[in-house]
C-alpha positions in Angstrom: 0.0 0.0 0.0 3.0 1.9 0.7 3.9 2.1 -3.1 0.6 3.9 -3.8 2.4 7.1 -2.4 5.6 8.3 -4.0 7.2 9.2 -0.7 6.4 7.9 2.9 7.8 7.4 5.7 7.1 5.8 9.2 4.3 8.8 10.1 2.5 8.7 6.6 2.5 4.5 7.0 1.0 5.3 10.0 -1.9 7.5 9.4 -3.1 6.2 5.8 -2.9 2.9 5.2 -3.7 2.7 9.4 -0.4 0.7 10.2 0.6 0.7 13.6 4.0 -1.0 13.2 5.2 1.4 10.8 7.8 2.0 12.6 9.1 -1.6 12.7 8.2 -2.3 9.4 10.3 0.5 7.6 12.8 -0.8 9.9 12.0 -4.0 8.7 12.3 -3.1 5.1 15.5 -0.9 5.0 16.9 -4.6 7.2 16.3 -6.4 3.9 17.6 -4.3 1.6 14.6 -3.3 -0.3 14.8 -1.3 -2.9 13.7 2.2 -1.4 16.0 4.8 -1.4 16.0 8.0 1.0 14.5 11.8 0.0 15.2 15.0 1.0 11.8 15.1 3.3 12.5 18.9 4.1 14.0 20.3 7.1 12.1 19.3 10.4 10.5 16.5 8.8 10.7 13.0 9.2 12.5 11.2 6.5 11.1 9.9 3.8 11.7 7.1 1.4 10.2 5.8 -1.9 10.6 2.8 -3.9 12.2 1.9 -7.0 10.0 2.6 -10.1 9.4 -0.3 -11.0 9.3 -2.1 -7.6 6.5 0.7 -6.9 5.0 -0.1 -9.7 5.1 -4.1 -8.9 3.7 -3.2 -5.6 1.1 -0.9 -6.7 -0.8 -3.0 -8.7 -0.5 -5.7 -6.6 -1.8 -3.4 -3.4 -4.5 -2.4 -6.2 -5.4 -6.2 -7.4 -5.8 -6.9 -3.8 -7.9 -4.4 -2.4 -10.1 -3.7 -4.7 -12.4 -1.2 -6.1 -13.8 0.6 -3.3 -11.0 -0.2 -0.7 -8.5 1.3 -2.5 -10.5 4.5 -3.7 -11.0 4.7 0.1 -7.1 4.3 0.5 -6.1 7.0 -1.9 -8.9 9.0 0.2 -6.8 8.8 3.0 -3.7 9.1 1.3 -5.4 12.2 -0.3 -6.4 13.2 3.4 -2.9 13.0 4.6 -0.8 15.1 1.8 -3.6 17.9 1.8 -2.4 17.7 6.2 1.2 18.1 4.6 0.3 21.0 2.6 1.6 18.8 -1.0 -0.8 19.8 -3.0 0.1 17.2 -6.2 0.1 14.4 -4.4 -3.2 15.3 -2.4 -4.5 16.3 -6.1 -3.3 13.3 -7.7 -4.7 10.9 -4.5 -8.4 12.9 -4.2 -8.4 12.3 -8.5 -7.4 8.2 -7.6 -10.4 8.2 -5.5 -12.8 10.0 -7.9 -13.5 12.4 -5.2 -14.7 16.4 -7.3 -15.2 17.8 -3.9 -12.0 16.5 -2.0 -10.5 18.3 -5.5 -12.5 21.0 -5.4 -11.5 21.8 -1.7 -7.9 21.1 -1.7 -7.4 23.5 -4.4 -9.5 26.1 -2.6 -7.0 25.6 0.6 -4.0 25.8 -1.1 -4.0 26.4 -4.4 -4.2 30.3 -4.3 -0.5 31.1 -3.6 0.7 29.2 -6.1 -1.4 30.7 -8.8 1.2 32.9 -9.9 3.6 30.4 -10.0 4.9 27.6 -13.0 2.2 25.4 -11.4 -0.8 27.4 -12.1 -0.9 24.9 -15.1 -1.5 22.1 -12.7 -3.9 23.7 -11.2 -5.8 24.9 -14.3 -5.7 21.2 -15.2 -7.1 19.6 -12.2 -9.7 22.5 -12.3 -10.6 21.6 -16.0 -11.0 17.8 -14.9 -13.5 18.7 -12.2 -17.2 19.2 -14.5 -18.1 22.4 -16.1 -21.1 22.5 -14.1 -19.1 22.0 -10.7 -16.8 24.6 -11.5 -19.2 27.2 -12.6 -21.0 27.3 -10.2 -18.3 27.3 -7.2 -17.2 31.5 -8.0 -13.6 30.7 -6.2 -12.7 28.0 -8.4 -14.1 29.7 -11.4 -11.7 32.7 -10.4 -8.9 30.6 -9.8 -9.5 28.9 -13.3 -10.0 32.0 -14.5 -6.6 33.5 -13.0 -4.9 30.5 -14.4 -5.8 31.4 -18.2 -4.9 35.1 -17.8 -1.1 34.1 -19.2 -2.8 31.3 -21.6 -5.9 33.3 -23.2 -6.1 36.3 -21.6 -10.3 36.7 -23.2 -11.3 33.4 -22.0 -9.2 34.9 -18.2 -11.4 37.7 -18.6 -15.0 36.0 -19.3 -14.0 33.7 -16.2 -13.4 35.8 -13.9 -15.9 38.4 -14.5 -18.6 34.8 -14.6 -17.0 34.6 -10.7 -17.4 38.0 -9.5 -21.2 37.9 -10.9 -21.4 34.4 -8.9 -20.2 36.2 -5.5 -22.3 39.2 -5.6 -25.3 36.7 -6.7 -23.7 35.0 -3.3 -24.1 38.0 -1.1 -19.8 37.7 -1.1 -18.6 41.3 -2.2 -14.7 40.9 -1.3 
């Protein structure tokens, strides 16, 4: 289940897949000389590992063969639950679109999509707003002004249309900000 991530460590073993020997088993694994090499985790933060690609991949679909349809949606739920805690908003992204969840989408990019708007990964976040449905997004006015934000490098008249569609959608919302 591990391999469904592409980092974790003893805390994300923990609180996703629900193990409470992750500890001993990361222990146990780095003992056998399993193919999982070590990743800069970030500065206070607990290291972190991931697997080979190909071992991940072994181990993914074999995590995936196993569980299940709804068990494993429900995994990358929780795996979607715990990046969105970490503030990765990719992985979350990537986890929440596993699981077929729009609104775990929806709210992820809501909480922390916003500062990266202006950034090389306003792309990603165009795209996993363009994955959600045109009816979903037009009628939420953040995400329709965060799509709309995202385009204003792109196609600066479709940038326009979308965010004036949001600031109509506030006001109809009572939300003048």
């Amino acid at each position: 289940q591990a391999a469904l991530a592409e980092q974790f460590g003893a805390p994300l073993l923990g609180e996703a897949p629900g193990r409470a020997d992750a500890e001993a088993l990361l222990a146990r694994t780095l003992q056998l000389g399993l193919p999982i090499t070590p990743v800069d985790a970030g500065e206070g933060q607990p290291q972190a590992y991931r697997f080979h690609p190909l071992w991940s991949r072994v181990l993914a679909e074999r995590a995936s063969l196993q569980l299940g349809g709804p068990a494993l949606a429900e995994l990358h739920l929780r795996l979607g639950h715990a990046f969105d805690r970490r503030r990765r908003l990719e992985s979350a992204l990537a986890h929440y679109g596993q699981a077929g969840d729009d609104e775990a989408i929806a709210g992820v990019l809501r909480r922390q999509a916003w500062p990266l708007i202006d950034t090389p990964q306003r792309d990603v976040i165009r795209a996993w707003i363009e994955r959600l449905p045109v009816a979903r997004r037009e009628s939420d006015a953040e995400l329709l002004h965060m799509w709309g934000w995202s385009l204003a490098s792109a196609n600066r008249p479709q940038a326009l249309h979308a965010i004036s569609q949001a600031a109509e959608l506030h006001g109809r919302q009572g939300n003048y900000q």
